[in-house]
N, C-alpha and C positions, 0 to 999 in steps of 0.2 A: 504494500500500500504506500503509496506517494503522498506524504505530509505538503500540504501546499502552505507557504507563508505567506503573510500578509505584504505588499511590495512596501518599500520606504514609503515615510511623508515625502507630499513635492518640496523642493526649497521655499525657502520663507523668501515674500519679496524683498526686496533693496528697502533699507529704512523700518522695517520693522522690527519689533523685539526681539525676533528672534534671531535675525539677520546678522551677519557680520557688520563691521561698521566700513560704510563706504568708502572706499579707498583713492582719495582724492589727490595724491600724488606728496604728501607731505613725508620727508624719511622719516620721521621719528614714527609713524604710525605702521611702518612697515612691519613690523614683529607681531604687535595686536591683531593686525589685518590677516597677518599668514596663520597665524595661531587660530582665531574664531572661523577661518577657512577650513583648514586643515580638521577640525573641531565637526565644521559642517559635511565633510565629504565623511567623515566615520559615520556620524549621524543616519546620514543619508544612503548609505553604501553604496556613494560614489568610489568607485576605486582607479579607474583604469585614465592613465593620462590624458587619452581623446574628452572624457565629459570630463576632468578638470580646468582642462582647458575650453569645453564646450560652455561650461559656465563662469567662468570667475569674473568676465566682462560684466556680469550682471551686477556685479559688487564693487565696481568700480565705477569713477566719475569720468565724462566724455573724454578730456585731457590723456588720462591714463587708458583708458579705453584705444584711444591713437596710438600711443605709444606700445603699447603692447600687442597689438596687430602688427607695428615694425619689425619686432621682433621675429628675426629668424627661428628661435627654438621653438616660438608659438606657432609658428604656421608648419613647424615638421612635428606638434606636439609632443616636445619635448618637457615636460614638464620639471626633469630633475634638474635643469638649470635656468 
């Protein structure tokens, strides 16, 4: 017999409680932001580098958003660097 589980909750929107805190390009907030990220993808069992990188534009500000679309390791989702 095949135990069926329940899938994850979806992600919490940008700005809400439960959300990471938006990540508007400021260094000092780069550690909180990876950390309530990191925090979100166990939650969620997100694991696999494609939906880390499928989602984290959602928790970031337009600015950062650009900038990390620049990024080479993002568009070959590389997530480990």
């Amino acid at each position: 017999m095949t135990t069926l589980y329940p899938p994850p909750p979806p992600l919490p929107r940008r700005g809400t409680k439960d959300a990471p805190i938006t990540f508007n390009g400021k260094y000092h907030d780069v550690e909180d932001f990876l950390r309530g990220y990191e925090g979100l993808f166990a939650k969620h069992n997100i694991l696999t580098d494609k939906e880390k990188r499928e989602n984290i534009l959602s928790y970031c500000g337009p600015t950062v958003q650009d900038l990390i679309r620049a990024l080479r390791s993002f568009r070959r989702s590389d997530w480990k660097t």
